[in-house]
Each structure stands twice: as structure tokens, then as C-alpha cells.
C-alpha positions in Angstrom: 99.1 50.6 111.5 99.6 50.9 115.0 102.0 48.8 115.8 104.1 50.2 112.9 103.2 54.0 114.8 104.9 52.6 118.2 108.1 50.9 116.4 109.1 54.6 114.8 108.6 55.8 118.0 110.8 53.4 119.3 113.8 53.9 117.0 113.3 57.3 117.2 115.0 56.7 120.4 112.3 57.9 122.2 111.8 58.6 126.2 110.7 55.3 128.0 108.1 57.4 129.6 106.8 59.3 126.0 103.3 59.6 126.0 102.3 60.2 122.3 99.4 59.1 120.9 99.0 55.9 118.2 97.2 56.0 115.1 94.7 53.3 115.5 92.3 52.2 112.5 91.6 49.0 112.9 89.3 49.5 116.3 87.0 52.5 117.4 90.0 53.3 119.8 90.1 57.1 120.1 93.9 58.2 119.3 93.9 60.2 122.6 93.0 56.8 124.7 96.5 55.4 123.4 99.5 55.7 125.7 102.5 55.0 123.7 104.3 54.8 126.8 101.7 51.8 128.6 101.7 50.2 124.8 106.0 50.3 125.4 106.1 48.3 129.1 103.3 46.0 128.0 105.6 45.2 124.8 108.7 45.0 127.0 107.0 42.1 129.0 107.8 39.9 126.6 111.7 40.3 126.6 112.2 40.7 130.5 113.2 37.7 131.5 112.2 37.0 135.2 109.1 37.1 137.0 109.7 40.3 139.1 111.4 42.2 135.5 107.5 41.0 134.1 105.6 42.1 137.3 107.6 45.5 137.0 106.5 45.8 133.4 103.0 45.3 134.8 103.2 47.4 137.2 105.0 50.5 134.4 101.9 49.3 131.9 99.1 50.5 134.2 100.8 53.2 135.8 101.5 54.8 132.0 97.5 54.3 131.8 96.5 56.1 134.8 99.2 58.8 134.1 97.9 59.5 130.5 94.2 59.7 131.9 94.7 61.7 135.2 96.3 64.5 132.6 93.6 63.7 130.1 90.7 64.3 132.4 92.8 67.4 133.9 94.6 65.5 136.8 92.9 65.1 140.5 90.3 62.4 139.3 90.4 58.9 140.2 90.0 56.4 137.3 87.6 53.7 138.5 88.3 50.4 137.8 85.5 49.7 135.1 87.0 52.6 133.1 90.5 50.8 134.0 89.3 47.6 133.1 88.4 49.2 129.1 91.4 50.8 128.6 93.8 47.8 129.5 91.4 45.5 127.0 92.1 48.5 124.3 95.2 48.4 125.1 95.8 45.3 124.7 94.2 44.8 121.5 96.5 47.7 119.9 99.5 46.0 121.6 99.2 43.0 120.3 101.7 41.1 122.2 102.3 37.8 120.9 101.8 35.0 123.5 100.4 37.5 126.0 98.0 34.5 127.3 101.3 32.6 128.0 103.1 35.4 129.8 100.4 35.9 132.0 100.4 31.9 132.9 103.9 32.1 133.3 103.6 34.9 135.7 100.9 33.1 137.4 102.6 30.1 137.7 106.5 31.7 138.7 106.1 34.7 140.7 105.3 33.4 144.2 106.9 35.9 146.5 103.8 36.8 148.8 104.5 40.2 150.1 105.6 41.0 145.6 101.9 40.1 144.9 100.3 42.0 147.7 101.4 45.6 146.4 101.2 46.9 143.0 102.4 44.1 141.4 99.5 41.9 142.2 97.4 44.4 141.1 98.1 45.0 138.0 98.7 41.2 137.4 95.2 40.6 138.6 93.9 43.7 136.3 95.6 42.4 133.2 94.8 38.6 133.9 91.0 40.3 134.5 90.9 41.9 131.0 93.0 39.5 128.8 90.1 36.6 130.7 87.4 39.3 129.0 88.7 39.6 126.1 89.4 35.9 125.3 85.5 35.1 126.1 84.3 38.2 124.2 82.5 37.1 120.6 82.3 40.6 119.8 84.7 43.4 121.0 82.4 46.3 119.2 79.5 44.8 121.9 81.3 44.4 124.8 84.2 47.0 124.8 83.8 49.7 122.2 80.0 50.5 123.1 80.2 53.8 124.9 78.5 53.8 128.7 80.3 56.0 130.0 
């Protein structure tokens, strides 16, 4: 369902940057914790081509996530990097991007410029290698990402 949600949205022709929300029944995911914009650039990862066009889509992916909280939560409040940490794995889950695990080893493996991975780019490869490494050892996603402490 929600994957069907973000391809209308993208032959609508819609803004790279859109930021509607995805109808989500398959997880406990709140339809106001779905970017459709973060869901785009994590879903674009898979046709760039090189490393830096991949990093960049990293880079769009958690930047569409902190966008669509800081006006969630009314702008001027820092996300922390627990809170960061959930909505990447949710994310993710709705996304499902096929081979994600390879992409990321790809990106592991390829981009090697130094001062690239220092910046944002090494962030957000670290925070989606981080969450994709949770979610691969979770047994149950309702346990460990859907239970509400915070």
C-alpha cells in the first residue's frame, strides 16, 4: 500500500522536495512520520549510478527527515539521534528498497574520498548503515522499533 501511495505521487509529476504523507498499514508507522520526499531520495539511491550521486541521495534522504520533523514539532528543535535513528529504520521499512544491504556495501566499499566522508555524506552513510545493521539483527520490529519511549 505504501509503496503504491509513493509511485502516484511520483507520476503525478510531483516536486522532488513534496512532503506528503504515505498511507502505511502494514506497520504501526504513524502517516504523519512518513516523508514522501526522504522515501523519494532513499528510492533514487538505487538508480544513481556513482558513489558521490548515492552519497548525495543519502545525504537528500536524511535531510527530507529532519525537514519533515523540525516543521512537525513546530521548527527550532533539534532531533536527537535516537529519535533519528527510528525514523530512518521506519523509513526504511516503508521504502523497501530492494538490495538496500548491497547498496550500502557498495558505498562502503567505493566511496573513498576522505574529505566526501567527513561531511554530511559520511553521516548519513554511517546513520543509514547504523539502522539498516538494527534492523537486519532485530527478531521483532514491534519490540524494538515500534514500542513508544519517547
Amino acid at each position: 500500500a505504501c509503496m503504491e501511495v509513493l509511485s502516484d505521487s511520483r507520476e503525478g509529476g510531483g516536486d522532488e522536495d513534496d512532503d506528503d504523507f504515505v498511507d502505511c498499514v502494514e506497520f504501526p508507522i504513524a502517516d504523519e512520520n512518513i516523508s514522501v520526499g526522504a522515501l523519494e531520495a532513499l528510492l533514487s539511491m538505487s538508480d544513481a549510478k556513482s558513489s558521490v550521486d548515492k552519497l548525495e541521495n543519502c545525504v537528500k534522504f536524511l535531510e527530507a527527515i529532519s525537514v519533515h520533523f523540525d516543521q512537525a514539532a513546530g521548527g527550532g528543535k533539534a532531533v536527537s539521534a535516537d529519535y533519528l535513528l527510528k525514523m530512518v529504520c521506519e523509513h526504511i521499512i516503508v521504502a523497501k528498497v530492494p538490495r538496500l544491504n548491497a547498496e550500502l556495501a557498495f558505498l562502503e566499499e567505493f566511496a573513498r574520498d576522505e574529505q566526501l566522508l567527513r561531511g554530511k555524506e559520511g553521516y548519513s552513510l554511517v546513520t543509514l548503515q547504523a539502522s539498516l545493521h538494527f534492523l537486519n539483527a532485530s527478531k521483532d520490529f514491534d519490540a524494538d522499533i515500534f514500542k513508544d519511549e519517547y
